[in-house]
C-alpha positions in Angstrom: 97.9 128.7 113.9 99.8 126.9 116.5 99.1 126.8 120.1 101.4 128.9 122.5 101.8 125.7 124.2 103.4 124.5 120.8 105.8 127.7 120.5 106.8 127.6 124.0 107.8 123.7 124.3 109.5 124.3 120.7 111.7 127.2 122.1 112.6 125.2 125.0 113.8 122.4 123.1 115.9 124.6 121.0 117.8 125.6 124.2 118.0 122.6 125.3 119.8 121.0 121.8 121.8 124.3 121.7 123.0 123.5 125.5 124.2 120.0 124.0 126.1 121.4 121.2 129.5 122.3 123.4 129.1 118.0 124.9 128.9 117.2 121.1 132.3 118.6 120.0 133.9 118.6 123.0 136.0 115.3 124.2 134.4 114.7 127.6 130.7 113.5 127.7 128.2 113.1 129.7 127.8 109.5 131.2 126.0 106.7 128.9 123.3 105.9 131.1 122.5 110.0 131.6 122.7 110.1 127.3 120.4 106.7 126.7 118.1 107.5 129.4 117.4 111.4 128.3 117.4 110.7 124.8 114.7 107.6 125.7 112.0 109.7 127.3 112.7 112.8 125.0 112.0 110.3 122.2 108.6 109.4 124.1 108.0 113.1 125.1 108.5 113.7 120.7 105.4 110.6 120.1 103.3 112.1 122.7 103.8 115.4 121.3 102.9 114.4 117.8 99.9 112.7 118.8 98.8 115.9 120.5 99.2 117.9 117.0 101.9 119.9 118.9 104.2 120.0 115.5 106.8 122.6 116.7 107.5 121.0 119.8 107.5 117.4 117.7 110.5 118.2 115.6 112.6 120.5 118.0 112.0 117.3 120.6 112.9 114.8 118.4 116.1 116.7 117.4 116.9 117.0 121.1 116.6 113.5 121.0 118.7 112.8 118.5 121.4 115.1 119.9 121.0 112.9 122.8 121.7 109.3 120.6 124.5 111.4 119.3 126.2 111.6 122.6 125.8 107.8 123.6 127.2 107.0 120.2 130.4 109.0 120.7 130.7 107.5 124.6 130.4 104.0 123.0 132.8 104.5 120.1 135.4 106.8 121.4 
């Protein structure tokens, strides 16, 4: 059984990637400094999060974070 704690950060962080999705097909992004720097500590928050046994909130975290490295990809190489 998973904490509420778990649940609650998991369904967070599925808004969160589902607020990047319209950024992620759409021309403008954000600046490259906001993308590296977001998708940095969100990639911390995911280790921290794992090492807490919080396993929900490790995967939807790291997929925020990844949506994140998506977006300074597409600044760099547009």
């Amino acid at each position: 059984m998973h904490s509420w704690q778990d649940i609650l950060l998991a369904v967070g962080s599925l808004f969160l990637a589902a607020a990047l999705l319209p950024s992620i097909f759409s021309k403008d992004k954000p600046a490259l400094w906001t993308s590296l720097l977001t998708g940095s500590v969100l990639a911390v928050f995911t280790f921290v999060y794992a090492s807490l046994s919080l396993w929900y909130a490790t995967f939807t975290t790291g997929l925020t974070a990844v949506l994140w490295a998506v977006l300074s990809f597409q600044k760099i190489f547009k």
